[in-house]
N, C-alpha and C positions, 0 to 999 in steps of 0.2 A: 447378582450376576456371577455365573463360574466362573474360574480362574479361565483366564485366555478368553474367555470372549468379550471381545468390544463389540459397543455400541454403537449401529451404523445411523451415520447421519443421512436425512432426505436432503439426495443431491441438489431439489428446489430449493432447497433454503440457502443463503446465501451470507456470508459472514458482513459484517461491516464495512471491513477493506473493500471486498468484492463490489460491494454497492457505490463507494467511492469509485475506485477502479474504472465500474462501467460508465458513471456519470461523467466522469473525464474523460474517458474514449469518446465519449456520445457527445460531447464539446470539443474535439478535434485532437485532443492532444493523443500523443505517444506514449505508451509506460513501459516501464521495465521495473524487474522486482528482484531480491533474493533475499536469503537468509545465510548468515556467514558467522563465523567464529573470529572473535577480536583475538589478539595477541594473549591475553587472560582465558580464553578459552569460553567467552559467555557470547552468548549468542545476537546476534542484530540485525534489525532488518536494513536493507535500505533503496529505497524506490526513485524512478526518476523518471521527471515526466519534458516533455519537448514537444514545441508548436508554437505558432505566431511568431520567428525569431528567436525563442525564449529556450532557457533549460533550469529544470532545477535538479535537484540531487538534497536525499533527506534521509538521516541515519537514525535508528531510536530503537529502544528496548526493544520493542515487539511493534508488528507489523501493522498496527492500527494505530497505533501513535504515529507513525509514518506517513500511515495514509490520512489524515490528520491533517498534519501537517504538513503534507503537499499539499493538500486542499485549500488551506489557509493560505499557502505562499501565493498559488496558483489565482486564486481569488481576488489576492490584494495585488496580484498585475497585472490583470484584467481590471479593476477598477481607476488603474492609474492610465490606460491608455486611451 
């Protein structure tokens, strides 16, 4: 590949997160997402979802381990109600 040129992704395809993401809209919840710089300067995601009552808030390396684990939270309080 030349210098300077990237490689464009097919906008159909759809990353991990994304998939989580849509699974949880499409079950009622709320999200919100960003990517931010810690004090140290390294980067983090962190997501939060809201519905039924409920909020969570999930900080992690990168944006799929996030989505992850909202999933997991989100999951295991729905199975408690």
């Amino acid at each position: 590949m030349p210098y300077g040129e990237q490689k464009h992704q097919n906008p159909d395809v759809k990353r991990y997160w994304e998939i989580i993401a849509d699974n949880l809209h499409k079950a009622g919840w709320s999200l919100g997402w960003v990517s931010a710089l810690d004090i140290e300067g390294r980067t983090i995601s962190i997501v939060d979802a809201r519905g039924y009552g409920k909020r969570f808030i999930v900080r992690a390396d990168e944006m799929l381990s996030a989505f992850v684990e909202l999933e997991s939270n989100v999951r295991s309080a729905i199975s408690c109600m």
